[in-house]
N, C-alpha and C positions, 0 to 999 in steps of 0.2 A: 677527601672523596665522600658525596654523601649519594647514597640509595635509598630512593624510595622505591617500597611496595606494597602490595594491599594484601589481605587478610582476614579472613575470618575469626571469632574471638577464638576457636579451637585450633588452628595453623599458629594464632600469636603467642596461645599458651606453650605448644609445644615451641615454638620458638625461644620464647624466654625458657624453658629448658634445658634447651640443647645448646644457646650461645650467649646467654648471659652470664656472668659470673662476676665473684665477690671482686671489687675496687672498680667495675664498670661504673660509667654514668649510666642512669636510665632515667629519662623523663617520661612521664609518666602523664597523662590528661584524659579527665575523664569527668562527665557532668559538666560542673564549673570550676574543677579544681585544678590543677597545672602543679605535679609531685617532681622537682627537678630532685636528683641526689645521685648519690656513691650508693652502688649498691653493699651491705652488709653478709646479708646474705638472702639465701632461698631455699624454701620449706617445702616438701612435695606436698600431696594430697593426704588428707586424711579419710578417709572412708567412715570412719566410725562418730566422728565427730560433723561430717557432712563439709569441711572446712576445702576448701579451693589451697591451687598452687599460690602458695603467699612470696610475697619479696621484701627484704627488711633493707630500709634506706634510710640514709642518712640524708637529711634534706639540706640543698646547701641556698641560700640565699641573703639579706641583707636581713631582716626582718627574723625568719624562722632558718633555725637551725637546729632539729632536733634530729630524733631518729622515729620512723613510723615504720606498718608493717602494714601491706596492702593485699589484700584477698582478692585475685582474678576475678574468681568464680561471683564474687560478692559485687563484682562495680562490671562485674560484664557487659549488663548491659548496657551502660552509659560510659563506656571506655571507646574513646575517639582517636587517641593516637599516642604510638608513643617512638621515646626516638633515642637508642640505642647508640653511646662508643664506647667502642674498644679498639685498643691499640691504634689509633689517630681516623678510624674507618667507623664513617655515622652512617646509619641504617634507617629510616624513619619507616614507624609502618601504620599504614592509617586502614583502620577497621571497618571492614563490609558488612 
């Protein structure tokens, strides 16, 4: 079953808050980049340091497989879409 919906960068953050979690896929696209992985984990905000909700992923494809960590608040603004499963139910949310 897949779902799309749309979003603002501030609806997607608390999104990835409240329904992502550690062993999900999350792809991730934004700019020219295309982030497919397992999510590791997810760091809230930092206030003091000024650093955005981050997510640590494991990137899975044929080429790169490493692990990265991504700053919302940092690629917000050229974050286009991204596309969430968990338990066999994909989500895709594409940014207003």
């Amino acid at each position: 079953m897949v779902e799309e919906i749309q979003m603002t960068l501030d609806e997607a953050v608390e999104y990835v808050r409240n329904n992502v979690h550690v062993n999900d896929i999350l792809e991730v696209s934004y700019n020219r980049i295309f982030a497919p992985g397992e999510v590791l984990g997810i760091t809230e905000e930092d206030e003091v340091t000024g650093e955005g909700l981050r997510i640590g992923l494991q990137l899975t494809g044929e080429i790169l497989n490493q692990s990265i960590e991504i700053d919302l608040k940092e690629i917000g603004d050229d974050l286009l879409e991204m596309r969430h499963i968990h338990e066999g139910k994909e989500i895709i949310i594409e940014l207003i």
